[in-house]
C-alpha positions, 0 to 999 in steps of 0.5 A: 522369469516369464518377461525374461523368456518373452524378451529372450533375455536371460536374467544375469545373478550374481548368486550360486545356481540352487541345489535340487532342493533350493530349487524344490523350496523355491518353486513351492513359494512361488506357487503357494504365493500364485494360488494365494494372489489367485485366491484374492482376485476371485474374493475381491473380483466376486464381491465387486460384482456382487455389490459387496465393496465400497465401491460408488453405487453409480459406476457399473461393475464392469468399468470399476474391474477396467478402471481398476486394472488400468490404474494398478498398471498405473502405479505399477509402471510408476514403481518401475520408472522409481527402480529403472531411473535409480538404475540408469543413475550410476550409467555414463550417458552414452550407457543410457540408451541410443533411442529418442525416448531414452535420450529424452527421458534422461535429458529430463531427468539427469538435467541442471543439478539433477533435482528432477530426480527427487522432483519425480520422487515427489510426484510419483508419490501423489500420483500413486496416492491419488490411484489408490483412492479408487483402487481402495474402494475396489479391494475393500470389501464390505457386506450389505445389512443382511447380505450373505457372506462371500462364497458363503464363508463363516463369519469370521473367516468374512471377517478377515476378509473384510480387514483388507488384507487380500486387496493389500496383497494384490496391490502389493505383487500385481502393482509393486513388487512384479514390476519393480523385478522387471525394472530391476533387471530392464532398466533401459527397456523401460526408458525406452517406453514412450509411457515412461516420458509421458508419466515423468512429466506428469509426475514433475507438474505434480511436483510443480504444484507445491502441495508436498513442498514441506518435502523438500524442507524436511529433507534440508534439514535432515541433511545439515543436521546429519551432514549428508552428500551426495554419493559422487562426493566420495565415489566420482560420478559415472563418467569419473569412474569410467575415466579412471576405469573404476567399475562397481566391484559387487565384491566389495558391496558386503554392507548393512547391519553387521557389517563394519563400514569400509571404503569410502566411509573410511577414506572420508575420515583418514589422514591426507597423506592416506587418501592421497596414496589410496588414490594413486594406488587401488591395492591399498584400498583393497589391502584395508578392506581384506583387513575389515573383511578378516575382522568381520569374520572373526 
């Protein structure tokens, strides 16, 4: 909400407008979740300065809290290039942005037979990983022989803060989850970023290096064991889409556990003749998944 009020951007939902008191529930976690994500930066930024993490005894507090913010913003960019370029995926090119570091960047990415995508995968894994040994040694709190407990809490409620749970919970909200919801909903806002070309070819020599190659072995073999392909197999790639002027129907997205599988797995499966008319006809697909829809139901 406050990106979106920033930008002057409003955030566009495809659920109802909450009543009174789903608005009240939702605002109480909100804050409940700021006075949590409050309560352990000051744990965690009191035991840095106090000397009480695992943090190396040669870098000075101060530097390790700059280094420590600089490289939660790291992973947190690298989380929302993962949601923004999947995003951008299902775009026709000239949907992609007009901007020299969006043409760039998906120049990059979408190009060849688009193994860059998964390359990227690949990479930003070991770059995330690689922050986060640093980061650890920030948000891992760990009490001298004979120092005192941190705000001179009980011992077990130090204990608890020594499991490091509170450090967990930072790095989860302030470097995942907050700018996976950005991305989420300004996917071309971040392919606009100059950061975000720099950081893909980073992650693409990281993946160039070979070290998680096993990766890409492991995915082959998953998918001839399970017979796995590609989404445009079924559904046309965007430009496809957008000849035959088929936009995603978010109606006909009620997919999951509990949900009987409709078009297109069904299609893949059904006669011919079948495929033939629900390609000339877009009634009939709908037709059968009104049917599922009845079954679901019942």
């Amino acid at each position: 909400y406050l990106v979106s009020a920033i930008s002057g951007k409003k955030i566009e939902s495809n659920e109802p407008p909450r009543t009174a008191l789903q608005g009240l529930w939702y605002w109480f976690r909100c804050l409940y979740s700021l006075a949590i994500l409050v309560f352990c930066f000051a744990v965690t930024l009191v035991a840095l300065f106090d000397g009480k993490t695992t943090m190396w005894k040669g870098v000075p507090s101060w530097l390790a809290m700059i280094i420590f913010f600089i490289l939660m913003s790291v992973v947190g960019m690298l989380e929302a290039m993962q949601i923004a370029f999947f995003a951008v995926a299902k775009f026709t090119p000239e949907e992609r942005g007009d901007s020299k570091f969006q043409k760039m960047t998906c120049q990059l990415l979408f190009k060849g037979d688009g193994k860059n995508l998964p390359g990227f995968m690949i990479g930003r894994q070991l770059m995330v990983v690689s922050c986060m040994f640093f980061i650890a040694r920030v948000t891992s709190v760990s009490i001298p022989e004979g120092g005192s407990n941190i705000f001179d809490v009980p011992d077990s409620v130090q204990e608890f803060f020594n499991t490091g749970l509170l450090g967990a919970l930072i790095t989860t909200i302030v470097a995942s989850i907050t700018w996976q919801l950005v991305a989420s909903a300004f996917p071309l806002a971040f392919l606009a970023n100059p950061i975000t070309y720099i950081f893909l070819r980073i992650c693409l020599m990281f993946e160039a290096s070979g070290i998680c190659h096993g990766a890409w072995v492991l995915a082959a073999i998953q998918k001839k064991a399970w017979g796995f392909q590609r989404d445009e197999v079924y559904i046309g790639t965007a430009e496809e889409r957008a000849k035959m002027n088929k936009g995603d129907d978010t109606a006909q997205s009620h997919v999951g556990v509990g949900h009987i599988a409709k078009l297109p797995n069904f299609a893949q499966n059904a006669p011919q003749s079948l495929k033939d008319l629900l390609e000339k006809d877009a009634s009939v697909g709908a037709y059968i998944n009104s049917i599922y829809d009845d079954l679901e139901k019942n």
